[in-house]
C-alpha positions as CSV (number, residue, x, y, z in Angstrom):
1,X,0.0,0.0,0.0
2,X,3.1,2.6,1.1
3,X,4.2,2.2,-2.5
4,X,1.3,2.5,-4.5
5,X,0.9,6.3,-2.6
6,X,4.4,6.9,-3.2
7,X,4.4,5.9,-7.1
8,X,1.3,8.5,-7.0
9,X,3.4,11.3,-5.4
10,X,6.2,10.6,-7.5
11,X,3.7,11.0,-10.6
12,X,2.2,14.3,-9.2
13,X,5.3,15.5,-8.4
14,X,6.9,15.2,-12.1
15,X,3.3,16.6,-13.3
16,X,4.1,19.2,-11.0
17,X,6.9,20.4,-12.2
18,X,6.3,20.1,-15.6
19,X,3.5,22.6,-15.5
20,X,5.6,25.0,-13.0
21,X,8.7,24.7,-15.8
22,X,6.3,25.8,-18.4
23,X,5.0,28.7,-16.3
24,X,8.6,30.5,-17.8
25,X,7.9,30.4,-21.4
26,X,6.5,34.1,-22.2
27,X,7.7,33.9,-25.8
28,X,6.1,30.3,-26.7
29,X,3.3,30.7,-29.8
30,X,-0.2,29.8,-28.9
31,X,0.0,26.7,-30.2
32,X,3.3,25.8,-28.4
33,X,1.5,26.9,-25.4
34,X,-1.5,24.9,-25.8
35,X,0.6,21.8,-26.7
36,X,2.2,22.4,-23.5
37,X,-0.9,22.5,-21.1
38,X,-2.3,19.7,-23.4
39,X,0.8,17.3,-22.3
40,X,0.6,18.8,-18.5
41,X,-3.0,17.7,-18.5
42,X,-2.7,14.4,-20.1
43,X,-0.1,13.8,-17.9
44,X,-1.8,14.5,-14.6
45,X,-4.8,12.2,-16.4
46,X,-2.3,9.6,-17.3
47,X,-1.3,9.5,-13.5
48,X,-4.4,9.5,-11.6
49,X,-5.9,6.8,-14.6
50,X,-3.3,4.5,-14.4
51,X,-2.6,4.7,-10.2
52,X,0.4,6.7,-10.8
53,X,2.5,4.5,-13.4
54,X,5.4,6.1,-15.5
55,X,3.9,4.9,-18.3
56,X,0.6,5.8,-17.6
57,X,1.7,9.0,-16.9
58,X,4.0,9.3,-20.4
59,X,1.4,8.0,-22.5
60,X,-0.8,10.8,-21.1
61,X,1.0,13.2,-21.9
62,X,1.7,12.0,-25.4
63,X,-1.8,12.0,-25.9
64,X,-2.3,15.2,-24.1
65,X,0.5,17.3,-26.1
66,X,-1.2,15.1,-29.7
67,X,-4.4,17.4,-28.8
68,X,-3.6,20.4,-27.7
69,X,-1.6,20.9,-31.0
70,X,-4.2,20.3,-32.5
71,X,-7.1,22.2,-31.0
72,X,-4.0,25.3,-31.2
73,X,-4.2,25.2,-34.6
């Protein structure tokens, strides 16, 4: 149980900071920008969907980053 909670921090945490590392890029275009929050999003998704899994978590934010390019468009 102690390490299924701590694969779920360890997922939030990297979410975390992904989204706080994006917060510093004033000169992105809006479609960088909403690729961006797309793979932060599907990321976090990824995570909470899958318990907290790396892959869970990458394949979330593949899919995440996929979409919000394209809704930027």
């Amino acid at each position: 149980m102690q390490i299924k909670q701590t694969t779920r921090a360890a997922g939030a945490a990297v979410a975390l900071a992904l989204l706080v590392g994006l917060g510093g890029c004033a000169n992105m275009s809006a479609r960088d920008k909403n690729t961006a929050i797309g793979a932060g999003i599907g990321a976090v998704g990824g995570a909470v969907l899958s318990g907290g899994s790396g892959i869970g978590t990458a394949g979330g934010a593949a899919v995440g980053g996929v979409i919000g390019n394209q809704i930027g468009k």
